[in-house]
C-alpha atoms as an extended CHARMM CRD file, in Angstrom:
* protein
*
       126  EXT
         1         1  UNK       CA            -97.6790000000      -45.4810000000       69.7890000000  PROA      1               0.0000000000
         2         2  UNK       CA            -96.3750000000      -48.7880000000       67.9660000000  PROA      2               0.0000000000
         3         3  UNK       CA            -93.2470000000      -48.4920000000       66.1040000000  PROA      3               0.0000000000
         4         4  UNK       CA            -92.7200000000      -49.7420000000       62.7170000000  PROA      4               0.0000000000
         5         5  UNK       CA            -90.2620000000      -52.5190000000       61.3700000000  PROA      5               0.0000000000
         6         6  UNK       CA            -86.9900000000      -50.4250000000       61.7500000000  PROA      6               0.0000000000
         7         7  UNK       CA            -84.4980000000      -49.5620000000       59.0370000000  PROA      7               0.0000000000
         8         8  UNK       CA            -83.0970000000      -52.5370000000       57.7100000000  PROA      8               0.0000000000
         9         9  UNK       CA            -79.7840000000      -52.6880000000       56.2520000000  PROA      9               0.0000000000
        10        10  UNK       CA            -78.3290000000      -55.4240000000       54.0410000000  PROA      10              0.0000000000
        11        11  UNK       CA            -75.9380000000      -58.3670000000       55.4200000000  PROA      11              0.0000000000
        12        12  UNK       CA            -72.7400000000      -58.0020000000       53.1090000000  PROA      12              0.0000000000
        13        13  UNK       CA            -71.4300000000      -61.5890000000       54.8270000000  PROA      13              0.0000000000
        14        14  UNK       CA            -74.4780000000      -63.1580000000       52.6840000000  PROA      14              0.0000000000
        15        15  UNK       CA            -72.3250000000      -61.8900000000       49.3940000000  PROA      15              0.0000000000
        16        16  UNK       CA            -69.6840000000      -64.5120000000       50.3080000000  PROA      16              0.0000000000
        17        17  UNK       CA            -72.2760000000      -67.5980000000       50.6990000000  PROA      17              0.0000000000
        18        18  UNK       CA            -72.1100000000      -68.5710000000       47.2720000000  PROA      18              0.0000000000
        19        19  UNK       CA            -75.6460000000      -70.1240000000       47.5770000000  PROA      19              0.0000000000
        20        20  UNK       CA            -77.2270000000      -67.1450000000       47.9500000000  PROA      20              0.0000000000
        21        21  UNK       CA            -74.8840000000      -65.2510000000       45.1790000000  PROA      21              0.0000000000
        22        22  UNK       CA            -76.1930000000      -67.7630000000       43.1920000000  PROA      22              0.0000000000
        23        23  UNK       CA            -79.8350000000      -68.5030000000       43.8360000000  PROA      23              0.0000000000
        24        24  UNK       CA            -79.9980000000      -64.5090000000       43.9750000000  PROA      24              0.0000000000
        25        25  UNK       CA            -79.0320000000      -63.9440000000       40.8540000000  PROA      25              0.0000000000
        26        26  UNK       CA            -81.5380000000      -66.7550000000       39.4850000000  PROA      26              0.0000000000
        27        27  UNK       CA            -84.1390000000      -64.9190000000       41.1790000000  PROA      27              0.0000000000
        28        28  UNK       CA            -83.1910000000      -61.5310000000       39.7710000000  PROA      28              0.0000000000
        29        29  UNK       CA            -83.5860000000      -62.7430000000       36.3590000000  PROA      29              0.0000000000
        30        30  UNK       CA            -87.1020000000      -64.0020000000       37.2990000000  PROA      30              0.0000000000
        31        31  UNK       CA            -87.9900000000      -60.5070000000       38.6400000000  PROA      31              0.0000000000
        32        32  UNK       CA            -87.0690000000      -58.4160000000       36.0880000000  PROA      32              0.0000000000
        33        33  UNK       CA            -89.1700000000      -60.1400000000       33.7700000000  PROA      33              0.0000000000
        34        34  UNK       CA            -92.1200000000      -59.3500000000       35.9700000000  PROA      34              0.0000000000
        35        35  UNK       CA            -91.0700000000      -55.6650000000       36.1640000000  PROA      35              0.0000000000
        36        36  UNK       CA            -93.1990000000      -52.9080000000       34.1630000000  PROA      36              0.0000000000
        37        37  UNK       CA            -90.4720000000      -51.7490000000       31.8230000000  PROA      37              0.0000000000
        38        38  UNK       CA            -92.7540000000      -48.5780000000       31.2720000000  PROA      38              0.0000000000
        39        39  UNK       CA            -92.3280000000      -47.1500000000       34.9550000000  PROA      39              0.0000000000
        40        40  UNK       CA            -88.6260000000      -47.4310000000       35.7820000000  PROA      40              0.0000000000
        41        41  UNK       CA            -88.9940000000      -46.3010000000       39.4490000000  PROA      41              0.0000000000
        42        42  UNK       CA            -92.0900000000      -48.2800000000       40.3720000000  PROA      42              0.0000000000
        43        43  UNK       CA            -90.3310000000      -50.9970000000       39.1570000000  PROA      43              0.0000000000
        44        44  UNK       CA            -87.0760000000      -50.5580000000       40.8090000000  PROA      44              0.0000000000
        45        45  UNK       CA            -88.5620000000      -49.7770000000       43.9280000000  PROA      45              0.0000000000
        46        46  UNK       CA            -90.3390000000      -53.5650000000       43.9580000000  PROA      46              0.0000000000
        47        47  UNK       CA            -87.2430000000      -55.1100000000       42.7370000000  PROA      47              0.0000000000
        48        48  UNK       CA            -85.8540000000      -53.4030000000       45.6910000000  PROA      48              0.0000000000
        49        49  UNK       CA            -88.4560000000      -54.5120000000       48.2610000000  PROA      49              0.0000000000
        50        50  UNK       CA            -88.6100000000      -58.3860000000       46.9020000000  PROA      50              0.0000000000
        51        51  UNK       CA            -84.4780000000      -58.5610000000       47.3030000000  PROA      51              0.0000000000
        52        52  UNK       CA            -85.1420000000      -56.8920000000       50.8020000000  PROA      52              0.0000000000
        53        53  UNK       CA            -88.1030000000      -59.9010000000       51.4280000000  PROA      53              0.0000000000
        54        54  UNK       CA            -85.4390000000      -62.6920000000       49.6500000000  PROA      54              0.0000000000
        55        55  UNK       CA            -82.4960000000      -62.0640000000       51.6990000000  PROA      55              0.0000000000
        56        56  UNK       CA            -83.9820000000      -61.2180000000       55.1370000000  PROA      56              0.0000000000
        57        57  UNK       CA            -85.5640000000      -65.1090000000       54.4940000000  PROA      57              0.0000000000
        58        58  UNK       CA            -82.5820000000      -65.7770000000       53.6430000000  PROA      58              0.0000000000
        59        59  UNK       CA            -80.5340000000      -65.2390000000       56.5640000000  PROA      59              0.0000000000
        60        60  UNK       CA            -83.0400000000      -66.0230000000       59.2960000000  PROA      60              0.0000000000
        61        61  UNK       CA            -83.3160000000      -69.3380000000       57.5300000000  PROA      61              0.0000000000
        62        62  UNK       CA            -79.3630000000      -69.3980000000       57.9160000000  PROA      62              0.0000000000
        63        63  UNK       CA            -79.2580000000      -67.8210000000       61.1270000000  PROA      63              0.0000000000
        64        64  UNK       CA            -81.8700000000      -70.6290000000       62.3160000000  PROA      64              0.0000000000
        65        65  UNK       CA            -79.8230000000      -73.6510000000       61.0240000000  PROA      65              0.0000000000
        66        66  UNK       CA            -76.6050000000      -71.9960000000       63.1520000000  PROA      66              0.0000000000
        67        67  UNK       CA            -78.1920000000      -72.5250000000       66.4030000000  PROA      67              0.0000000000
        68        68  UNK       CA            -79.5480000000      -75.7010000000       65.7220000000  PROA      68              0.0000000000
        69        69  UNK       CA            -75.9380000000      -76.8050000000       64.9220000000  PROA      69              0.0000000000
        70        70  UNK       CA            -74.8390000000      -75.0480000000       68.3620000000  PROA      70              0.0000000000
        71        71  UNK       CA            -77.5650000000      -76.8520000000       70.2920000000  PROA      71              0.0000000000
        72        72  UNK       CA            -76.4410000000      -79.8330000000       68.8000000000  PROA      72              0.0000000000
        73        73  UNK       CA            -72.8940000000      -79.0480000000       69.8150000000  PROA      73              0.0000000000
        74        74  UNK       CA            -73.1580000000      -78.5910000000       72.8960000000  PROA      74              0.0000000000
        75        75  UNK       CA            -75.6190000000      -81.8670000000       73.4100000000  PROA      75              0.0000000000
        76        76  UNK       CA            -73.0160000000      -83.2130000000       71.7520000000  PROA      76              0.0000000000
        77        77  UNK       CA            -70.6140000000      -82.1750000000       73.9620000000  PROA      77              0.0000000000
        78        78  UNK       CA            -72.7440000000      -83.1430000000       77.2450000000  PROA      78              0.0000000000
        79        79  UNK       CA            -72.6440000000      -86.4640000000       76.2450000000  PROA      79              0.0000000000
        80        80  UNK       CA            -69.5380000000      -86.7430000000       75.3290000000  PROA      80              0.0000000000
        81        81  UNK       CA            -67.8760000000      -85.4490000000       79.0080000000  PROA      81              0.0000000000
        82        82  UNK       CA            -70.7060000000      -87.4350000000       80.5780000000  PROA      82              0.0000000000
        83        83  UNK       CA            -68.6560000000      -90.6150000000       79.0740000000  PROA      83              0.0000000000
        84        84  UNK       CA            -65.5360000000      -89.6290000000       79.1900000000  PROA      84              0.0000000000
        85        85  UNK       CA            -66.3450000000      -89.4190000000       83.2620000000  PROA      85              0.0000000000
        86        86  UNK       CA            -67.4770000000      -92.7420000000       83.1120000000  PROA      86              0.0000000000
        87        87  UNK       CA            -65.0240000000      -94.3890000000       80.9270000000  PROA      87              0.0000000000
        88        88  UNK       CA            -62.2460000000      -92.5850000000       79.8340000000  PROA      88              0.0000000000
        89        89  UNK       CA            -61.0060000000      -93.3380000000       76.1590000000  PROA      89              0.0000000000
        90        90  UNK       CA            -58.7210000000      -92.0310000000       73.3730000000  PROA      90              0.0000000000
        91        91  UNK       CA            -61.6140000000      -91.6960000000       70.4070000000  PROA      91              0.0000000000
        92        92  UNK       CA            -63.7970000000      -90.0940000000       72.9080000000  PROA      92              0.0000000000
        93        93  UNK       CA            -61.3920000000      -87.8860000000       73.9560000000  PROA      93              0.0000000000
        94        94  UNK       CA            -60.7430000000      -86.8730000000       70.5150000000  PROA      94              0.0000000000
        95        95  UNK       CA            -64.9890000000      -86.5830000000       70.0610000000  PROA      95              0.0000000000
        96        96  UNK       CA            -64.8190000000      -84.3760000000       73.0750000000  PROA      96              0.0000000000
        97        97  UNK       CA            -61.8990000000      -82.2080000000       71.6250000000  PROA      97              0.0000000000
        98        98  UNK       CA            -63.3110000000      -81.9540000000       67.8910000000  PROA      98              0.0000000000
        99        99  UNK       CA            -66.3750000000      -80.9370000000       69.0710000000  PROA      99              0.0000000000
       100       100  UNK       CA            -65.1250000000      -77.9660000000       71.1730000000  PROA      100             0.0000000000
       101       101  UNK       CA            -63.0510000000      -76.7110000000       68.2650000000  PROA      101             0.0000000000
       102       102  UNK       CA            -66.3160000000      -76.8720000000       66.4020000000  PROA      102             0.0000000000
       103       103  UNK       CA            -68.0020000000      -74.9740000000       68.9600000000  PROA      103             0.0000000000
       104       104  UNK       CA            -65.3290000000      -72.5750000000       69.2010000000  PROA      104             0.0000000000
       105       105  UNK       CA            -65.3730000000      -71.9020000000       65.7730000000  PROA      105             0.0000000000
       106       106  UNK       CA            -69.3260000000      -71.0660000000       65.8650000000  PROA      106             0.0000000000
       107       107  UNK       CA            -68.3840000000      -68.7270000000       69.1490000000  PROA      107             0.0000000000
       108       108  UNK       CA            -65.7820000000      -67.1700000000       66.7420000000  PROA      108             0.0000000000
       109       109  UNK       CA            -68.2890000000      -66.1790000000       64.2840000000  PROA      109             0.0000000000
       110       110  UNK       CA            -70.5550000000      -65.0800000000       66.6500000000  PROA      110             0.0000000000
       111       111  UNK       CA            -68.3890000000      -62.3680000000       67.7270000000  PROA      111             0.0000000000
       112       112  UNK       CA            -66.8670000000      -61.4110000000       64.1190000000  PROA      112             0.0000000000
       113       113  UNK       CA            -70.8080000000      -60.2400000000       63.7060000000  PROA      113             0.0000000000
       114       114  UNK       CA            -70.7910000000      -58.6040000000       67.2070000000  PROA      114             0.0000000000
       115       115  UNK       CA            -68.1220000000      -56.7410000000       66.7730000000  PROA      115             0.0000000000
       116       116  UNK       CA            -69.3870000000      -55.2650000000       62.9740000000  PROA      116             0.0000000000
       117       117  UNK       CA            -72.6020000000      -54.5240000000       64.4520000000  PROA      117             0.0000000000
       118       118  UNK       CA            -71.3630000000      -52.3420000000       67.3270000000  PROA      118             0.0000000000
       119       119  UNK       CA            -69.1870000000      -50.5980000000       64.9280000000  PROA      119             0.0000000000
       120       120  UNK       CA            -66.1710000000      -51.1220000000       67.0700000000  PROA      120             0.0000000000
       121       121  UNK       CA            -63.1860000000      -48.7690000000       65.9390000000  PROA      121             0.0000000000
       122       122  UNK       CA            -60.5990000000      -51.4040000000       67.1820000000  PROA      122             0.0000000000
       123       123  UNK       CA            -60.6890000000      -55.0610000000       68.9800000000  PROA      123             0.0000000000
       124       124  UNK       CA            -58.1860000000      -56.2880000000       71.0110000000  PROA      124             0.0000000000
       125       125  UNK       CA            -57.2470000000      -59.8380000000       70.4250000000  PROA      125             0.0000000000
       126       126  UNK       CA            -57.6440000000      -62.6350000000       73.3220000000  PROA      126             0.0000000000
């Protein structure tokens, strides 16, 4: 038997892109003047299911431009120790270092949503 979609539940992290915030709220006002004023819950269920469509969009847009920027990172990074072997030099050094932080960062996040999404009751820091 094929299963459905799932249950989705809504990213609260997207409430602190302001982007979204923003282009969210320009598309609310846009829906609700497509809404049927005379059927309240008709209406607020497809309000519900276009925000649902919107911000799943969204974030896999989002999501998508993340691990193009860690692809880059770490070709970035290849490079970078592939000349640093050959010629070793201060500003490539510092390339080399800036880059890792970057990468770090991105490894960072990556975990801050791992450990919401396991629903871990404590983390012990590394």
């Amino acid at each position: 038997m094929a299963r459905g979609p799932g249950i989705w539940k809504f990213n609260n992290s997207l409430l602190d892109d302001s982007m979204y915030v923003s282009n969210m709220h320009d598309y609310l006002i846009e829906l609700l003047d497509d809404v049927d004023p005379g059927n309240p819950g008709v209406s607020w269920d497809f309000v519900k299911y276009k925000v649902r469509n919107y911000s799943m969009a969204y974030a896999k847009e989002k999501a998508r431009k993340r691990r193009l920027k860690e692809n880059e990172l770490l070709k970035i990074i290849s490079t970078l120790e592939q000349q640093i072997y050959v010629n070793p030099s201060a500003s490539v050094n510092s390339q080399l270092k800036e880059a890792r932080l970057e990468l770090l960062d991105y490894y960072d996040f990556k975990l801050r949503g791992t450990i919401i999404s396991s629903r871990a009751r404590w983390v012990e820091d590394i």
